[in-house]
BAKOLPA-916655 format. One record per atom (N, C-alpha, C): x, y, z. Coordinates in steps of 0.1 Angstrom, whole numbers, plus 2048, in hexadecimal, padded with zeros to 3 digits. Example, Ala and Ser with C-alpha at 12.3 -4.5 7.8 and 13.67 -1.06 7.14 Angstrom:
2
8847C784E
87B7D384E
8847DF84E
8807EA847
8897F5847
88180084F
# end
This chain:
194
69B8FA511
6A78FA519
6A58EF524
6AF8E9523
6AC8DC52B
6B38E153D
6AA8DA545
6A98DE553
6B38D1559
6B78D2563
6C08D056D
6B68C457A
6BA8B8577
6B38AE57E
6B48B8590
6AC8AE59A
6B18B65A9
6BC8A95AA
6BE89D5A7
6CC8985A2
6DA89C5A6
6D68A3597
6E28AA596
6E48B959B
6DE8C159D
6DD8CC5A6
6E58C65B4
6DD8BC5B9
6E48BA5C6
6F38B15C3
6F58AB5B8
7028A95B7
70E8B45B5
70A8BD5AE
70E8CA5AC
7158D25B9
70A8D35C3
7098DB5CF
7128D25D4
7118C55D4
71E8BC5DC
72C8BF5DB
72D8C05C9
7398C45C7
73F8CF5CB
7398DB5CC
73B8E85CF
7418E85DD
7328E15E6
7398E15FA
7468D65F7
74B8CE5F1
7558CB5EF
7628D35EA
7608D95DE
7668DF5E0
7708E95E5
7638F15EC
7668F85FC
76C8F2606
7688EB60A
7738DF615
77F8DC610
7818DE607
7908D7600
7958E75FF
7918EE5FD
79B8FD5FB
79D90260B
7928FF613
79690661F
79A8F7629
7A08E9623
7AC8E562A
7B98E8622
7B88ED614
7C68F160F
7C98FF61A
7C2903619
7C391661A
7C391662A
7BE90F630
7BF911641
7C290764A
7C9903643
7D38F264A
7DA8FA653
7D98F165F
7DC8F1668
7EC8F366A
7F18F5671
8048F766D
8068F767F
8168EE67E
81F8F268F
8248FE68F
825906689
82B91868B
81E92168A
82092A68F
81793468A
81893A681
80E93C673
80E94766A
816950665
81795365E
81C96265C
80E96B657
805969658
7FD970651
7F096C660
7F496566A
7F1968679
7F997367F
805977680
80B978687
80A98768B
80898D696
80399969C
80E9A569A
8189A2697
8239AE694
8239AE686
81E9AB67D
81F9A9670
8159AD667
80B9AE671
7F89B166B
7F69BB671
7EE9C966A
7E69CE670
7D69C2678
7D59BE672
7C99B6678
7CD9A4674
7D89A0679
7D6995677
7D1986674
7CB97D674
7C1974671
7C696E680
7B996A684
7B9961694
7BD952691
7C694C69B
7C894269D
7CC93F6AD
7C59316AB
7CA92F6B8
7D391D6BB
7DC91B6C0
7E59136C0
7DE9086CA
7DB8FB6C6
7D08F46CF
7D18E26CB
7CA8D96D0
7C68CC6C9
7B88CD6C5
7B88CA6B9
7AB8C76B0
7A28BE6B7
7968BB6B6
78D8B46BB
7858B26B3
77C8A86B2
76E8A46A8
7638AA6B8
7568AF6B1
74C8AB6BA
74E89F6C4
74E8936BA
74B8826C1
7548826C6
7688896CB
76F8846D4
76B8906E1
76A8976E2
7668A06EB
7588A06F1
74C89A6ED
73D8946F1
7428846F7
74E87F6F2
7518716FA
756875705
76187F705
763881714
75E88B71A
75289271C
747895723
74088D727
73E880721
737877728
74086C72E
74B86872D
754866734
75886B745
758875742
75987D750
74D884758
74587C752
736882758
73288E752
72F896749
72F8A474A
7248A273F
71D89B73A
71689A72E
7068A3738
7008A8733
6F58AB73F
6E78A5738
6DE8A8740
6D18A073C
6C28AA73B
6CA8B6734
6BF8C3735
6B48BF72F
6A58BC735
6A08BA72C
6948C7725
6978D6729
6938DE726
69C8E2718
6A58DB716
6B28E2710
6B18D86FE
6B98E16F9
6B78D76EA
6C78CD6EB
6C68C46E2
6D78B96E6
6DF8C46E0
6DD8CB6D6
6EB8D36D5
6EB8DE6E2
6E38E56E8
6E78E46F0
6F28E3701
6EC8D46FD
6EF8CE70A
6FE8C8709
7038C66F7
7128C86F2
7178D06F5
7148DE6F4
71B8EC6F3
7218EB702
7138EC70C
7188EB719
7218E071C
7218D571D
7288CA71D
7358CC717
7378D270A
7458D2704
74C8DD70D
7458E8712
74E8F1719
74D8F072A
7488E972F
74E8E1738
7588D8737
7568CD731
7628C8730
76C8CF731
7708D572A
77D8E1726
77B8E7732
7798ED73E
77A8F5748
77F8E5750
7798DE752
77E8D4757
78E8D1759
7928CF749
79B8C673F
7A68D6749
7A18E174C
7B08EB74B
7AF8E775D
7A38EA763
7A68E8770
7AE8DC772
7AE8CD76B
7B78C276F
7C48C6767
7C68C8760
7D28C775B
7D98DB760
7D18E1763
7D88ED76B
7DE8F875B
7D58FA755
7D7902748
7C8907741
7CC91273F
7BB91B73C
7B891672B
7B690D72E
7AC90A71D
7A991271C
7A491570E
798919701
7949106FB
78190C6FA
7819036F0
77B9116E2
78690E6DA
7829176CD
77E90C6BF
77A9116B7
77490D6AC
77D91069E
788906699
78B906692
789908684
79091367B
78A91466B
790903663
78B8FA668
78F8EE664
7838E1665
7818D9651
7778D2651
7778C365A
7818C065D
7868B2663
7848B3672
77F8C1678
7808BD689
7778D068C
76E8CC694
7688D5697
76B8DF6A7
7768DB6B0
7778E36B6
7898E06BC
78B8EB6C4
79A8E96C4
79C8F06D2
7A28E66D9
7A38ED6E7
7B38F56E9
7B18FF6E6
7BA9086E5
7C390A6F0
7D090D6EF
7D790F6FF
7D89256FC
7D79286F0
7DC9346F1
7D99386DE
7D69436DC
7D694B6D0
7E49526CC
7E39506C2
7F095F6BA
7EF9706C2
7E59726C6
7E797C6C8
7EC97D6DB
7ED9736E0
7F69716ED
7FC9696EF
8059646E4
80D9556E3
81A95A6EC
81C96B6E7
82A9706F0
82696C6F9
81E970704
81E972711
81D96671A
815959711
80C951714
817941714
81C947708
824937701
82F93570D
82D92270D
83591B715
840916712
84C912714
85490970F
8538FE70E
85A8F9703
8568F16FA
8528E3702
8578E270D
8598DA715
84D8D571A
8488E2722
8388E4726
82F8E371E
8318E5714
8278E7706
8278DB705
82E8D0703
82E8BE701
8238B970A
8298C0719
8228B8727
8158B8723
8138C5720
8018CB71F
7FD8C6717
8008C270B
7FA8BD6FD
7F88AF702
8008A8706
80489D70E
7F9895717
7F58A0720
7EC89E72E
7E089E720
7DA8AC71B
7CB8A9713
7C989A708
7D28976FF
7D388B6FA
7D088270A
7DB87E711
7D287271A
7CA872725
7C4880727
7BA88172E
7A787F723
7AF885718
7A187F712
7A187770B
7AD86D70A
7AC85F706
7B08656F1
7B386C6ED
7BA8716E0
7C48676DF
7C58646D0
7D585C6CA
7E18686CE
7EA8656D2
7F58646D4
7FE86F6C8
7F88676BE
8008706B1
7F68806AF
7EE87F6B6
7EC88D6B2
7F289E6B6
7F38A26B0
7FB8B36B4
7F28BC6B6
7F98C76BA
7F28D06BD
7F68D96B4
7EE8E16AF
7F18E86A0
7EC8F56A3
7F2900699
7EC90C695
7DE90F68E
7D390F691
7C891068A
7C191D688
7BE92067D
7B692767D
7A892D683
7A593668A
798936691
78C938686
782934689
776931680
771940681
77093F691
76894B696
76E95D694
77595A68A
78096968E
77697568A
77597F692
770989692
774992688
781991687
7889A067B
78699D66D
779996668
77E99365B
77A9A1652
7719A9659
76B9B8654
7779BE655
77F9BF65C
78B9C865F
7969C1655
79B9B4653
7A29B3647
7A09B463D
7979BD639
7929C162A
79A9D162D
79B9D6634
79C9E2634
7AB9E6632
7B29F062A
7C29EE626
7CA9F1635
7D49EF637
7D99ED63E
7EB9EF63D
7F19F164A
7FD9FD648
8059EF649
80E9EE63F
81B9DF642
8259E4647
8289D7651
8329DB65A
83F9E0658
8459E4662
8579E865C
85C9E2659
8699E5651
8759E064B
8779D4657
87E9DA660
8859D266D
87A9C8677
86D9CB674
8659C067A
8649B466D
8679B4665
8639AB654
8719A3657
87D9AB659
8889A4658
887999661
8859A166B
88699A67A
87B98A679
86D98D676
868981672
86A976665
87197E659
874972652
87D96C657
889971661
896968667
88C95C671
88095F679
87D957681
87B94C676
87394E66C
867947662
87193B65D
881943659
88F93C655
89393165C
893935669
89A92D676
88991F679
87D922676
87591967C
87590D670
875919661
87590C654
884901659
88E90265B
89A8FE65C
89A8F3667
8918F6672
88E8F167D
8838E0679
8798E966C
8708DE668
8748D565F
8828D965A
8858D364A
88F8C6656
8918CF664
89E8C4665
8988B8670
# end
């Protein structure tokens, strides 16, 4: 029986973490609406999202060192001295611009963190008009030096705690909450088609 070069083994394994990266950007692409399969009146346990601009490592470590904030621990390991550094920045970035960031970690392979203005599960209470929502997206793109064309999108959280709990069956919502949200889901498609 003929054996498997390490070659091709590790060509193999390539193809697979490829794989993976290509189903979970089909399957947890980022979107401008929220979910229906986020959405907190609709789920016993929802899936976490939080509504934010995407970031690489390398644009968020440029502006920590941009704004001074990079530190020089030298008890400390560099990831580390990133971690600290990335969440400073973000306390910074809300005290200037006057809005309570989150830096959250996106379920997405193209950008590793996402400075969130707010989650699905306090978008009622939390969400701005659309107006203010421009300003703010607005101020983070040119305070950290970001293209212009970038959005701020619905992302999936990496980190979501309920995934033990969404295994577990679960009671679907009422008639008159389903109606009520496919009319919204009606009115946003109509909104994006036009």
């Amino acid at each position: 029986m003929p054996t498997q070069s390490s070659a091709e083994r590790r060509l193999e394994k390539e193809k697979q973490l490829q794989a993976r990266l290509d189903y979970i950007r089909k399957r947890f692409k980022p979107v401008d609406f929220l979910r229906y399969d986020c959405h907190p009146m609709l789920h016993a346990v929802p899936k976490l999202a939080y509504f934010g601009v995407a970031l690489t490592n390398d644009e968020l470590l440029k502006y920590a060192t941009d704004i001074n904030l990079y530190p020089n621990f030298t008890d400390k390991t560099e990831e580390t001295c990133h971690i600290w550094a990335f969440e400073q920045s973000v306390k910074f970035l809300s005290k200037k611009i006057g809005f309570p960031f989150e830096l959250r970690m996106p379920l997405n392979p193209d950008f590793q963190w996402n400075i969130a203005l707010y989650s699905n599960f306090v978008v009622q209470d939390r969400r701005l008009i659309d107006e203010d929502e421009e300003a703010v997206v607005k101020l983070i793109l040119k305070n950290m030096g970001l293209p212009e064309g970038r959005m701020a999108l619905w992302h999936y959280d990496f980190e979501d705690g309920n995934l033990d709990m969404r295994c577990r069956p679960w009671k679907p919502p009422s008639e008159g909450a389903v109606k009520k949200m496919q009319e919204v889901y009606k009115e946003l498609e109509l909104e994006h088609k036009s």
